[in-house]
C-alpha atoms as a printed R data frame, in Angstrom:
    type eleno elety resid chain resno       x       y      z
1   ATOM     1    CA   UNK     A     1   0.000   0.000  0.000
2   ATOM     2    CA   UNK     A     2   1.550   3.538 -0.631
3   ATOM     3    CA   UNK     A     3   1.420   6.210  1.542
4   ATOM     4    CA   UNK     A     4  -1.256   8.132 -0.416
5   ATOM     5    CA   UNK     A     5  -3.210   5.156  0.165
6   ATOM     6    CA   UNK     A     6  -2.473   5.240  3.467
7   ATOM     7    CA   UNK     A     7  -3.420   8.867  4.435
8   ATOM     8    CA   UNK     A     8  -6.649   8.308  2.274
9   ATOM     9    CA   UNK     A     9  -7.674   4.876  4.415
10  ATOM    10    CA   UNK     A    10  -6.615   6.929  7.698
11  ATOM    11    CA   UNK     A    11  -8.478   9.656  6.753
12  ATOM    12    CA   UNK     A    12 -11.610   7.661  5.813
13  ATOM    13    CA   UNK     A    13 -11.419   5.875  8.954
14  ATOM    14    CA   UNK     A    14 -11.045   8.735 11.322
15  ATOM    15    CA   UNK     A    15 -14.260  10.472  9.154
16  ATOM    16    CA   UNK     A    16 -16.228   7.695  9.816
17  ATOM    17    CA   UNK     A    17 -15.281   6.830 13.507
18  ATOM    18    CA   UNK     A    18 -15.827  11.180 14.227
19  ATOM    19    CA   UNK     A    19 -19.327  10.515 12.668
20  ATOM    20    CA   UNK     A    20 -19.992   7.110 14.430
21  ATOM    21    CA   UNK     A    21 -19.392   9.272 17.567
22  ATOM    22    CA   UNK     A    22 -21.523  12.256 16.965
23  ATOM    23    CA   UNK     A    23 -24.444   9.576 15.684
24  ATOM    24    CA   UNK     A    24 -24.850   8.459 20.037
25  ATOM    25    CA   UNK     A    25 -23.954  11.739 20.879
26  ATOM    26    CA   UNK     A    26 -27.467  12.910 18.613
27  ATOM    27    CA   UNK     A    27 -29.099   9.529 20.337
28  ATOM    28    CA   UNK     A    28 -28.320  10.560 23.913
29  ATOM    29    CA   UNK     A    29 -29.127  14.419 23.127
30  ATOM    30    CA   UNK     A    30 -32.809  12.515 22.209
31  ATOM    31    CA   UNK     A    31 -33.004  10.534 24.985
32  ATOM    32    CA   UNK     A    32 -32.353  14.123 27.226
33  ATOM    33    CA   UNK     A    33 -34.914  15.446 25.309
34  ATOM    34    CA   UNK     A    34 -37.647  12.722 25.906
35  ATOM    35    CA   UNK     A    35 -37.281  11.930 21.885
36  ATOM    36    CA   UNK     A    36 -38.014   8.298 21.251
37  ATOM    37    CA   UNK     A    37 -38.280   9.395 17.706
38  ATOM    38    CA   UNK     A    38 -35.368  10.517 17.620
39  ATOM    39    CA   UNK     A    39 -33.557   7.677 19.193
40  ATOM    40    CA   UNK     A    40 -34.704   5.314 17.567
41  ATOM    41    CA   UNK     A    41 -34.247   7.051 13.945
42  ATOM    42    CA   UNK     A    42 -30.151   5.770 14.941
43  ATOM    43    CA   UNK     A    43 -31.229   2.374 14.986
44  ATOM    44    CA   UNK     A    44 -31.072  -0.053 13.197
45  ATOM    45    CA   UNK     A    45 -33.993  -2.226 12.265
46  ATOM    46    CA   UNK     A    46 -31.954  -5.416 13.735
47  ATOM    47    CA   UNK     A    47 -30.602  -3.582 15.992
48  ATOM    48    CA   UNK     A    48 -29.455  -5.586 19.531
49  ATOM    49    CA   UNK     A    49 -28.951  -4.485 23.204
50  ATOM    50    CA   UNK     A    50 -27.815  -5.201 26.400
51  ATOM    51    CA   UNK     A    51 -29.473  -2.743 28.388
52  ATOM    52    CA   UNK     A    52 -28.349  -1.750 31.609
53  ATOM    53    CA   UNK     A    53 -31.872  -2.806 33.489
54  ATOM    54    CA   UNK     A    54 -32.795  -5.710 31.405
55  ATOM    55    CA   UNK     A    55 -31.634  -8.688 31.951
56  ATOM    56    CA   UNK     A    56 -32.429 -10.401 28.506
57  ATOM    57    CA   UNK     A    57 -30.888  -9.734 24.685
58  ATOM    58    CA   UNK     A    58 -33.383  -7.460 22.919
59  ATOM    59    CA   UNK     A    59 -34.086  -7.406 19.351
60  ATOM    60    CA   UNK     A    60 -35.231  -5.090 16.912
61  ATOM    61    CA   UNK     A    61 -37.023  -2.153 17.631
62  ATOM    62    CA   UNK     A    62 -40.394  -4.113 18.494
63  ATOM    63    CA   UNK     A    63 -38.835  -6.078 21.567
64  ATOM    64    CA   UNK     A    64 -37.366  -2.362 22.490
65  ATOM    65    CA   UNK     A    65 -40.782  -0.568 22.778
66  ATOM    66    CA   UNK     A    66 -41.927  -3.449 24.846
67  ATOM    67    CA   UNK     A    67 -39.204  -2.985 27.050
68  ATOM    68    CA   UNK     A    68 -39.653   0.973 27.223
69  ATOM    69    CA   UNK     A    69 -43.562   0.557 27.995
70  ATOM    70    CA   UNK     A    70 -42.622  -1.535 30.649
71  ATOM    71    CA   UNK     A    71 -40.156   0.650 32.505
72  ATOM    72    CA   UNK     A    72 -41.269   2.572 35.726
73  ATOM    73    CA   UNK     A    73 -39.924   5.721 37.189
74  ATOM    74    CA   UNK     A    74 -37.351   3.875 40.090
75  ATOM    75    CA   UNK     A    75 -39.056   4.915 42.858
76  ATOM    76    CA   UNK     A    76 -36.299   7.107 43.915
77  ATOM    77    CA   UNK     A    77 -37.339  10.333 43.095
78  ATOM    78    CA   UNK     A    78 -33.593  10.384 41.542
79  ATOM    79    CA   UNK     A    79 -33.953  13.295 38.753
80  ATOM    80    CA   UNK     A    80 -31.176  13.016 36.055
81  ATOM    81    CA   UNK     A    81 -29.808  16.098 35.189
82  ATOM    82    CA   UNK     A    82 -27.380  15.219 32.420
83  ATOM    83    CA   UNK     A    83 -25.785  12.507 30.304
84  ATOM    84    CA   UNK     A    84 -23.148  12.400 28.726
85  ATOM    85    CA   UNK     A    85 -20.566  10.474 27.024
86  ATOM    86    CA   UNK     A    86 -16.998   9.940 28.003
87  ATOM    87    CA   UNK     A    87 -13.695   9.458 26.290
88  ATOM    88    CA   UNK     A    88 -15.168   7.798 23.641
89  ATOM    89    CA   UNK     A    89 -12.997   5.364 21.630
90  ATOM    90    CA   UNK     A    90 -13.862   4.350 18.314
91  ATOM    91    CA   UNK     A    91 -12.104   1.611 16.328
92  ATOM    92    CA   UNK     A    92 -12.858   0.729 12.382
93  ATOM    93    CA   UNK     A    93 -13.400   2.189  8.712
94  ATOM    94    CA   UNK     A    94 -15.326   1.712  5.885
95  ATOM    95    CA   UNK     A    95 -18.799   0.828  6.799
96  ATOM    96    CA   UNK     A    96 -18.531  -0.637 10.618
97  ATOM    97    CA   UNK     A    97 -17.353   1.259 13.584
98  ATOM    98    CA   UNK     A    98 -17.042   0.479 16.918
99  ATOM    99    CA   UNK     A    99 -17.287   2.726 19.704
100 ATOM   100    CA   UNK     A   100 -16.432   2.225 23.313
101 ATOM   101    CA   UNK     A   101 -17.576   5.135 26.436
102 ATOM   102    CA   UNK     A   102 -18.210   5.621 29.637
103 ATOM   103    CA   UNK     A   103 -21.381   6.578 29.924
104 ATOM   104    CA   UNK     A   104 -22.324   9.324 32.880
105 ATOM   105    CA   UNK     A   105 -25.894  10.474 34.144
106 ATOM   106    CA   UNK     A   106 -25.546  12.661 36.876
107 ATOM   107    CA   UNK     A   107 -28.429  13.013 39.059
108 ATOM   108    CA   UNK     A   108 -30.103  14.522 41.620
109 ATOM   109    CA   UNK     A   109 -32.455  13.847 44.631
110 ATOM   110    CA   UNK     A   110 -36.108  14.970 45.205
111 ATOM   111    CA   UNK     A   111 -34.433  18.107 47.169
112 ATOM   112    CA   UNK     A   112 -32.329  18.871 44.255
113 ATOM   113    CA   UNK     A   113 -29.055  17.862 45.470
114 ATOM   114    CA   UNK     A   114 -26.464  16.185 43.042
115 ATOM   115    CA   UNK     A   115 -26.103  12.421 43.673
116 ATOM   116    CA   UNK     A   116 -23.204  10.137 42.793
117 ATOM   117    CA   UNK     A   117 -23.724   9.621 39.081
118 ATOM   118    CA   UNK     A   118 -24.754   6.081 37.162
119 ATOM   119    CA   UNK     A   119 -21.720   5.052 35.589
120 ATOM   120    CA   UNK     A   120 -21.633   2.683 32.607
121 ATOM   121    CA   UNK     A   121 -18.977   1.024 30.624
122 ATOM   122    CA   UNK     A   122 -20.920   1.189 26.880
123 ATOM   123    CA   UNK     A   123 -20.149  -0.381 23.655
124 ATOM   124    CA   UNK     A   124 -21.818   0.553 20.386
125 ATOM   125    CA   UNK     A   125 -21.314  -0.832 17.144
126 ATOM   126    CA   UNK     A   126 -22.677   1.515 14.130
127 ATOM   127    CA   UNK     A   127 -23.413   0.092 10.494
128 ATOM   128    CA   UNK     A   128 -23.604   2.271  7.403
129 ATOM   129    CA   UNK     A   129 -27.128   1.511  5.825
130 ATOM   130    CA   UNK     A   130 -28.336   3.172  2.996
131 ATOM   131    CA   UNK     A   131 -25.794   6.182  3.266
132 ATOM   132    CA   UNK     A   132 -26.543   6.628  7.183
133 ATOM   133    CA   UNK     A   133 -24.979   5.552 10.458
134 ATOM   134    CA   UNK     A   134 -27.067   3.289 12.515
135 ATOM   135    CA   UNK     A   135 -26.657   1.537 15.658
136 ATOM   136    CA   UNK     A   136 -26.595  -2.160 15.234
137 ATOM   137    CA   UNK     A   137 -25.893  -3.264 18.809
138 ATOM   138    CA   UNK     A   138 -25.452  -1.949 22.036
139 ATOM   139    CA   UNK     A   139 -23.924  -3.487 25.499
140 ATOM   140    CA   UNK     A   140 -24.388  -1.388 28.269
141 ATOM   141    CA   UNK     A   141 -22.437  -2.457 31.863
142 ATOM   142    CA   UNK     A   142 -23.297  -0.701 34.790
143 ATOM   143    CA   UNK     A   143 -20.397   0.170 36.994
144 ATOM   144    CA   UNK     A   144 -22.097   2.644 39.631
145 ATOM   145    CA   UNK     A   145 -26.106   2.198 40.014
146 ATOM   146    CA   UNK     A   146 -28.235   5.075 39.772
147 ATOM   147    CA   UNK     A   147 -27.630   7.511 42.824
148 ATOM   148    CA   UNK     A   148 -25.272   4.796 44.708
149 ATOM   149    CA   UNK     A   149 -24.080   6.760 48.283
150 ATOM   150    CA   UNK     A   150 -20.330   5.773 46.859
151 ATOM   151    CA   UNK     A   151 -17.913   5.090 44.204
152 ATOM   152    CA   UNK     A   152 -16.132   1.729 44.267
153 ATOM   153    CA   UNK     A   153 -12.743   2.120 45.623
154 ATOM   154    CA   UNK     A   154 -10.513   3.476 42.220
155 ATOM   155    CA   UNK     A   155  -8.010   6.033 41.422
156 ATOM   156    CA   UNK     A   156 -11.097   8.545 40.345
157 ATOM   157    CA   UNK     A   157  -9.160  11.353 41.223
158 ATOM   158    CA   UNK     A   158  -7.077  10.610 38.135
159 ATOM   159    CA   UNK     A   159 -10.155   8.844 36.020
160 ATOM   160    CA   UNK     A   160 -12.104  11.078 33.563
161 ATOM   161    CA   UNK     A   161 -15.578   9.990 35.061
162 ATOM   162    CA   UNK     A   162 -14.402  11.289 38.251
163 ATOM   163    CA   UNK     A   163 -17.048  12.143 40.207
164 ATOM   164    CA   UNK     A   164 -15.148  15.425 41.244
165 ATOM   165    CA   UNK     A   165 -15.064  16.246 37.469
């Protein structure tokens, strides 16, 4: 391969990974927003999930909405006030990219007080289909529950999830 080559296949790959990333960053903005629409207009028709409260493999978008009618508020009173991904990593070229994040939702309590945040180790994988990115699969791993009263014991002071940061 030259070097022309080279650049070209770097550059396609870092294009593709930037828009990968941006494509959950849009799906996350939607889930903010209350947007199911929105969401799911990023997946794919097959898509596939591990999702961080159910326990089985969903697929396609039907088996999702009967997931989604069946969640209930937590009982908490736990208000999220943001999510957001972090350090996202995104590996591949072409048509298929893979992106792994932390994924933070920082919350707050019925008084309005912050609360540790929900911390999840996230993988995505995207598929180009008909000219567009969509989410094919999703494996979400939670590492801090939703309002936990502590962080596992880890160098956070040094992590980008910190939840000083």
């Amino acid at each position: 391969m030259t070097d022309g080559a080279r650049r070209r296949e770097s550059t396609v790959g870092l294009q593709a990974q930037t828009a990968a990333i941006d494509v959950l960053r849009g799906m996350y903005k939607a889930y903010q927003a209350g947007d199911p629409s929105g969401i799911d207009a990023v997946l794919s028709a097959d898509l596939t999930m591990f999702d961080s409260v159910h326990a089985d493999l969903i697929v396609g978008l039907d088996e999702l909405n009967v997931v989604r009618s069946q969640r209930s508020a937590d009982g908490s009173g736990h208000v999220e006030t943001d999510v957001a991904m972090v350090n996202p990593r995104a590996f591949g070229n072409g048509d298929s990219v893979l992106v792994a994040y932390w994924l933070r939702v920082d919350l707050a309590d019925r008084q309005g007080r912050p609360c540790a945040p929900e911390l999840s180790r996230n993988t995505a994988l995207l598929r180009r289909e008909g000219g567009r990115w969509k989410v094919v699969h999703i494996h979400e791993d939670v590492w801090v529950s939703l309002g936990a009263a502590s962080v596992p014991d880890q160098a956070w002071e040094d992590h980008p999830i910190s939840p000083a940061s």
